[in-house]
C-alpha positions in Angstrom: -64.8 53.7 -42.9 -63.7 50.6 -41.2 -65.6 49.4 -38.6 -64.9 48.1 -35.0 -65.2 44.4 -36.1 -62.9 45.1 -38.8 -60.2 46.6 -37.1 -60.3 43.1 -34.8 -59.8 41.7 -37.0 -57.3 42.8 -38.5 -55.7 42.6 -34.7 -56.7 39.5 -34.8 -54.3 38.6 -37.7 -51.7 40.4 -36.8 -51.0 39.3 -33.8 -51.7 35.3 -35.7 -48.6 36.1 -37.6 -46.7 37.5 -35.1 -47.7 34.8 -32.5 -44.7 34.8 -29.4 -41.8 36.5 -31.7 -40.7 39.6 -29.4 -42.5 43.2 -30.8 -40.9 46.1 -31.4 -41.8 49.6 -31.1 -41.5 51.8 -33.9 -39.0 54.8 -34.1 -37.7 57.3 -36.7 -35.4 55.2 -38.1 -37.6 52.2 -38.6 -40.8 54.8 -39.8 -37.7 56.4 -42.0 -36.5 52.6 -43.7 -40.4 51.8 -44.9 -40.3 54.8 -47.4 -36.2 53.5 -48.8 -38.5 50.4 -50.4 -42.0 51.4 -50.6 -42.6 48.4 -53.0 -41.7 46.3 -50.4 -45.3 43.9 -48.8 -43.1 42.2 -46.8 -41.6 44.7 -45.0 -45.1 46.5 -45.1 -46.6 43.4 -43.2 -44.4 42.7 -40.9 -44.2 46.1 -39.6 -47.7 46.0 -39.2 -47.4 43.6 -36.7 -44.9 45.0 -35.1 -42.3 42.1 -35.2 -38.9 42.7 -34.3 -36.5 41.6 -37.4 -33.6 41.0 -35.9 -35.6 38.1 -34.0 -36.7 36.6 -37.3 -33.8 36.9 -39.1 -31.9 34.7 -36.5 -34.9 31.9 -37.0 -34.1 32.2 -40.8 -30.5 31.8 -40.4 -29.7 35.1 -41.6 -28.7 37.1 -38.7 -28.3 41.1 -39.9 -25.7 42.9 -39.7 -28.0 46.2 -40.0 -27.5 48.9 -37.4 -24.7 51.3 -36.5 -21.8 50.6 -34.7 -21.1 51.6 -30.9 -18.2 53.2 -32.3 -20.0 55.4 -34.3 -22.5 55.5 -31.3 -20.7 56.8 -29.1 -19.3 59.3 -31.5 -22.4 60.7 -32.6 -23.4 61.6 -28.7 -20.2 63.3 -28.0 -20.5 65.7 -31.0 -24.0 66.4 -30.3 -23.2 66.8 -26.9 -20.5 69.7 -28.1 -23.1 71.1 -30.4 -25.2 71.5 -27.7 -22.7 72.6 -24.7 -23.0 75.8 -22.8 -27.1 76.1 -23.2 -26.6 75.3 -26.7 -24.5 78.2 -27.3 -23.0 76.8 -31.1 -26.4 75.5 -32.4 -27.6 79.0 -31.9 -24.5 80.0 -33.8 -25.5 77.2 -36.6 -28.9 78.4 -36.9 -28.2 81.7 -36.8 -25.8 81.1 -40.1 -28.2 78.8 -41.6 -31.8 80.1 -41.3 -31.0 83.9 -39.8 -32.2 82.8 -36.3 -31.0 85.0 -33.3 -27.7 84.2 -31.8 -28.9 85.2 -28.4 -32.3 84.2 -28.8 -34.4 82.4 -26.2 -33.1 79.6 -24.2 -32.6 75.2 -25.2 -35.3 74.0 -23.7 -34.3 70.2 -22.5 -37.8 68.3 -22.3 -36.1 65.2 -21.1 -35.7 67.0 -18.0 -36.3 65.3 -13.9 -39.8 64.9 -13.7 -42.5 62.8 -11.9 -44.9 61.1 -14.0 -44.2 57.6 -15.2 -40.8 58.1 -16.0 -37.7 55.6 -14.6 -35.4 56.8 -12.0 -37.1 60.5 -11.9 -37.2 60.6 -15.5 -40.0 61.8 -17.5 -42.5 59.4 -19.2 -43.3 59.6 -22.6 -46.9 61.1 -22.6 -45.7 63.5 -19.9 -42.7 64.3 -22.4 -45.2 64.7 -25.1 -47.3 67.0 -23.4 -44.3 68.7 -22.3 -43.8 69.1 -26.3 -47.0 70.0 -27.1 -47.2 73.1 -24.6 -43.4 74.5 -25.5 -45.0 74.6 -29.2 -47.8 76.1 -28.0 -46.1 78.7 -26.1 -43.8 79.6 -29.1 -46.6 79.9 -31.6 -48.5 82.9 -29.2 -44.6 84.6 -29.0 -44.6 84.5 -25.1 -42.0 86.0 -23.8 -39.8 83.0 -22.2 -40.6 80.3 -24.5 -38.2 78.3 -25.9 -36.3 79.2 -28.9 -34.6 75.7 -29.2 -36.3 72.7 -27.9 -34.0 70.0 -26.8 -35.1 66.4 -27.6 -38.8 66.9 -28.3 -40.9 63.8 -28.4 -43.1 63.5 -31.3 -46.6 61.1 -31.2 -46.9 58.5 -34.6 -49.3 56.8 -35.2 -47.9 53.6 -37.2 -50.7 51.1 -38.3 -52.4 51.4 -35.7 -49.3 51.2 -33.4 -48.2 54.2 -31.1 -44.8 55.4 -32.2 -43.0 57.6 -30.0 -40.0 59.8 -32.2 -36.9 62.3 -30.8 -35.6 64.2 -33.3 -32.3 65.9 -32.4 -33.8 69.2 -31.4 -36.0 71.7 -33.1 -35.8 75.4 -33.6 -39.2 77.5 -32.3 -40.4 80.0 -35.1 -37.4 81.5 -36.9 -39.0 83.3 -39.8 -42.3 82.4 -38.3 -42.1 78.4 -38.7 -40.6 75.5 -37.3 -37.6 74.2 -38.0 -36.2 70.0 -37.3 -32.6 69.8 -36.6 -30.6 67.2 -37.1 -27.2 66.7 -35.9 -25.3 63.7 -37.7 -21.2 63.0 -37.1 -20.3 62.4 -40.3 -18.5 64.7 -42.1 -19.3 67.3 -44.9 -16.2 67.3 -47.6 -15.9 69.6 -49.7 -18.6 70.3 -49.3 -20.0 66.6 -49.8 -21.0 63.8 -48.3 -21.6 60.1 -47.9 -24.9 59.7 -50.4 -25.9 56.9 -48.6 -25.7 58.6 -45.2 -27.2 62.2 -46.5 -30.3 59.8 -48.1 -30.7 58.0 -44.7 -30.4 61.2 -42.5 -33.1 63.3 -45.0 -35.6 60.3 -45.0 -35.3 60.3 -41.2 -35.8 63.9 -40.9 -39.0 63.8 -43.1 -40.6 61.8 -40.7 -39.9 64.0 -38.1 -41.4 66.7 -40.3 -44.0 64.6 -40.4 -45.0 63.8 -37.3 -44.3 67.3 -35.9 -47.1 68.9 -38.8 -49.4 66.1 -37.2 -48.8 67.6 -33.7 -49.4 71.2 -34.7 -52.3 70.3 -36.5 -53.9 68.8 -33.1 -52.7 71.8 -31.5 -55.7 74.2 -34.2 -52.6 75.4 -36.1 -51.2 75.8 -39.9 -49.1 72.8 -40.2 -47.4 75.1 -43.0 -46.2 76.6 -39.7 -43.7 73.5 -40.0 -41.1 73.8 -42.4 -40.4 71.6 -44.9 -36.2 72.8 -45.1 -34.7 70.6 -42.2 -31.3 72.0 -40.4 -28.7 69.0 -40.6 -25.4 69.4 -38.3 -22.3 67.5 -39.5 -18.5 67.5 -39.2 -16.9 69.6 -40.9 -14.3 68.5 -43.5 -11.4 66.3 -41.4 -11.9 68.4 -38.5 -15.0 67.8 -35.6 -16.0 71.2 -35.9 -19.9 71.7 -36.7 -21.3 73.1 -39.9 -25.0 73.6 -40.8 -26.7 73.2 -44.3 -30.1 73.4 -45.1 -32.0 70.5 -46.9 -35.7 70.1 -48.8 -37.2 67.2 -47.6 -40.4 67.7 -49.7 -39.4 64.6 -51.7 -38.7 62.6 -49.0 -42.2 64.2 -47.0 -44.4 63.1 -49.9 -43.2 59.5 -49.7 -43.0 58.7 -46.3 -46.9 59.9 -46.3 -47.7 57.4 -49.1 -45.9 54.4 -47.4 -47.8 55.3 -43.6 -51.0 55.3 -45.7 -50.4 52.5 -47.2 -49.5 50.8 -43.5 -53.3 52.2 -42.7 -54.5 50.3 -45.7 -52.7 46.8 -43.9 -56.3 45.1 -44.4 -55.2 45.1 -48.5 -51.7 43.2 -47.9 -53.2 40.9 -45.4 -56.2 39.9 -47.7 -53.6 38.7 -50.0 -52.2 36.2 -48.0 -53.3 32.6 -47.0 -55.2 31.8 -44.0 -53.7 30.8 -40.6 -50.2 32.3 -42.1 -47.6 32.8 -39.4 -44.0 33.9 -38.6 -43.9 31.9 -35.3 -42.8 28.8 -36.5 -39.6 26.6 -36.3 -37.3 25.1 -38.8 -37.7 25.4 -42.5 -41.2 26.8 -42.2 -40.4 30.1 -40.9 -38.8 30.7 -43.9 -41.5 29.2 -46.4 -44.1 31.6 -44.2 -41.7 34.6 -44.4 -41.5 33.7 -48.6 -45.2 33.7 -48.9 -45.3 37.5 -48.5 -43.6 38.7 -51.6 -40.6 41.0 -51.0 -39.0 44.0 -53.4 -34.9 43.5 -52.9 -32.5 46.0 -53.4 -29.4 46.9 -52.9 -30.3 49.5 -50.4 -32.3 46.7 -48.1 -28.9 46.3 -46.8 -28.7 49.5 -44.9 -32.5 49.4 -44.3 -33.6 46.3 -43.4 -32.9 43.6 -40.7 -34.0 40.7 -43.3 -31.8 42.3 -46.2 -29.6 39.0 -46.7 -32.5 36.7 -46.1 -34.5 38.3 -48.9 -30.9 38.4 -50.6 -30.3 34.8 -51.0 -33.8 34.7 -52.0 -33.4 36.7 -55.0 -30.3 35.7 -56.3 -31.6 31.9 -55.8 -34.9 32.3 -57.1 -36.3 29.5 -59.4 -37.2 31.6 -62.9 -33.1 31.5 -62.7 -30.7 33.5 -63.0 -31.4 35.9 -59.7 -34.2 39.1 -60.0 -33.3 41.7 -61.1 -33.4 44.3 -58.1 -30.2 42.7 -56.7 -28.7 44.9 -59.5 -30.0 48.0 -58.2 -33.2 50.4 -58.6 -31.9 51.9 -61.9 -31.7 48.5 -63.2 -34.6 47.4 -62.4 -36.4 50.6 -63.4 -34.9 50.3 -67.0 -35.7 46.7 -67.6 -39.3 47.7 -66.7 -41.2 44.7 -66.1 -38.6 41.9 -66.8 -37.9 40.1 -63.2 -35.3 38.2 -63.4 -31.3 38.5 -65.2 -32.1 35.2 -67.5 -34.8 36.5 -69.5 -32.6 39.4 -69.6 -29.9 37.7 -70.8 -31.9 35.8 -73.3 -33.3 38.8 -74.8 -29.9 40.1 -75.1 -28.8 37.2 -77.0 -31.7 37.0 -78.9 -32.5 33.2 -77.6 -36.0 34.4 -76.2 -38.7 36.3 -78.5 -39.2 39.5 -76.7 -43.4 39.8 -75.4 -46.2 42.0 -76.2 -44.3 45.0 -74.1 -41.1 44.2 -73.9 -39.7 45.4 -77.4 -38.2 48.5 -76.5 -36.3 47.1 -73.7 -35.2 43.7 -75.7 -33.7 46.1 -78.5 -31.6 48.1 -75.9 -30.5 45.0 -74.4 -29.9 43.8 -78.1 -27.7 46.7 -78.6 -25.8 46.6 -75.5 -25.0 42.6 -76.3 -23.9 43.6 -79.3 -21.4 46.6 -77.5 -20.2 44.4 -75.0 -18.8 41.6 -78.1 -17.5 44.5 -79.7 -15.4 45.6 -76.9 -14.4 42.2 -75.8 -13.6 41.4 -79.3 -11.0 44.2 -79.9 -9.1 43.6 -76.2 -9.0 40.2 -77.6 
């Protein structure tokens, strides 16, 4: 168990590397981009501190281009807002198709209604919107009468390394079949019954911690967090058209990692211990980025819809002095098949057969042998 002293100091630390760079409070999106890179220490560390990346980046030179559009902002509110019209007449309709909910079921249930405690200008605050959370869930677990069979905009309690994060899932759907359900409603569009991998990937991971988070609350409550479901409700566009079709989704997958990555945020004592004393991100010039460098990183591909520092940690990989670039800038399946070789010239040199392959590395220098020795074949006949 750690004690009081340790947990200062791990503070202590944390707030040494963050120094005066502005903080940033966690949300689902951010909780949903640590489990794309799991791998990842320095995302892991600076997360733990709580540093806003987009404020770093710009230090590094690197300014992101990470986030959504207000285009597609704006979009995204007025076909939830159509989802929802008329008491949320069509999502009953959607979750009646998808999960054999009632049509005419109980009411939506806004908790971001008027209210009077801490909130800005007659808003509700966010402990009085969690509360307000916590008794509608409450309420629909004893089967009263005129509790809420949709709740809109619940607000779900996270603790993130020791940092209160405050999520909103989309809405959630109150016992259908005896367990709750997360909906999210997304504007891009199903075709064919497909759609965007990169945008169904981001949307499930998102909705896993919202899964998450809501077994944690009904677990405080004294219930079966089984009483959550793991099968999410996701809203999208149908084909060209803007009219709403539901599917349901297993985020088990998803569940399971973004559970492994929080724990290993609540283990931030390990990743700290491995880096030097009196490190720090609040520094000018070409230090910030040989402190940000001391933290090693795991690029992908995928950091670029993920990650505010993704062409920062980009350069660094494709410029990085064993030569040649590492290998995750080719992708996770690349990276996973090399298994173990870091960068593209050893690679390459295995390929060729310049470099004697090490204890380990036999297997995978044979089948990059083989595919040298494809790839002069096929060159050699267009020739």
């Amino acid at each position: 168990m750690r004690t009081t002293g340790t947990t200062g100091a791990i503070a202590g630390r944390l707030a040494q590397l963050r120094g005066t760079l502005p903080t940033r409070n966690h949300n689902a999106r951010t909780v949903a981009a640590l489990a794309a890179n799991p791998g990842c220490a320095r995302r892991g560390v600076l997360d733990a501190a709580g540093i806003e990346k987009t404020a770093l980046a710009d230090r590094l030179g690197f300014p992101d281009r990470y986030g959504r559009s207000p285009f597609a902002i704006g979009r995204g509110n007025v076909f939830e807002a159509r989802v929802k019209a008329d008491g949320g007449r069509e999502l009953r309709r959607l979750l009646a198709e998808a999960l054999g909910a009632d049509p005419d079921g109980g009411p939506l249930l806004d908790v971001h209604r008027d209210g009077d405690a801490g909130g800005v200008g007659g808003r509700p605050g966010r402990e009085e919107r969690v509360a307000r959370t916590r008794d509608a869930l409450a309420r629909a677990a004893r089967d009263e009468p005129d509790a809420g069979a949709i709740l809109d905009h619940p607000l779900l309690p996270l603790d993130v390394a020791g940092r209160r994060a405050y999520l909103e899932p989309d809405a959630m759907a109150c016992r259908v079949a005896g367990r709750f359900h997360i909906v999210e409603i997304k504007s891009f569009a199903i075709i064919d019954g497909s759609a965007d991998p990169g945008k169904l990937a981001s949307a499930t991971r998102q909705a896993a911690v919202y899964v998450h988070a809501l077994r944690l609350l009904v677990e405080e409550l004294g219930l079966d967090p089984d009483l959550v479901a793991t099968d999410i409700v996701l809203v999208c566009a149908q084909d060209f058209a803007n009219h709403p079709v539901a599917v349901v989704l297993d985020v088990r997958r998803e569940l399971a990692t973004t559970r492994r990555r929080l724990a290993r945020l609540s283990g931030v004592d390990e990743l700290l211990d491995a880096l030097p004393a009196g490190l720090s991100f609040d520094v000018a010039g070409e230090q910030v980025g040989a402190a940000v460098t001391r933290v090693p990183a795991a690029y992908v591909p995928d950091c670029l819809t993920a990650c505010e520092l993704a062409l920062f940690c980009r350069h660094e990989a494709r410029t990085c002095a064993s030569g040649g670039g590492s290998v995750g800038t080719l992708g996770t399946s690349v990276r996973g098949a090399l298994g173990g070789i870091e960068d593209i010239a050893t690679a390459l040199a295995l390929a060729d057969g310049t470099r004697v392959a090490e204890p380990g590395q036999e297997d995978v220098a044979r089948l990059l042998r083989r595919a040298q020795a494809l790839r002069d074949e096929a060159l050699g006949g267009a020739r």
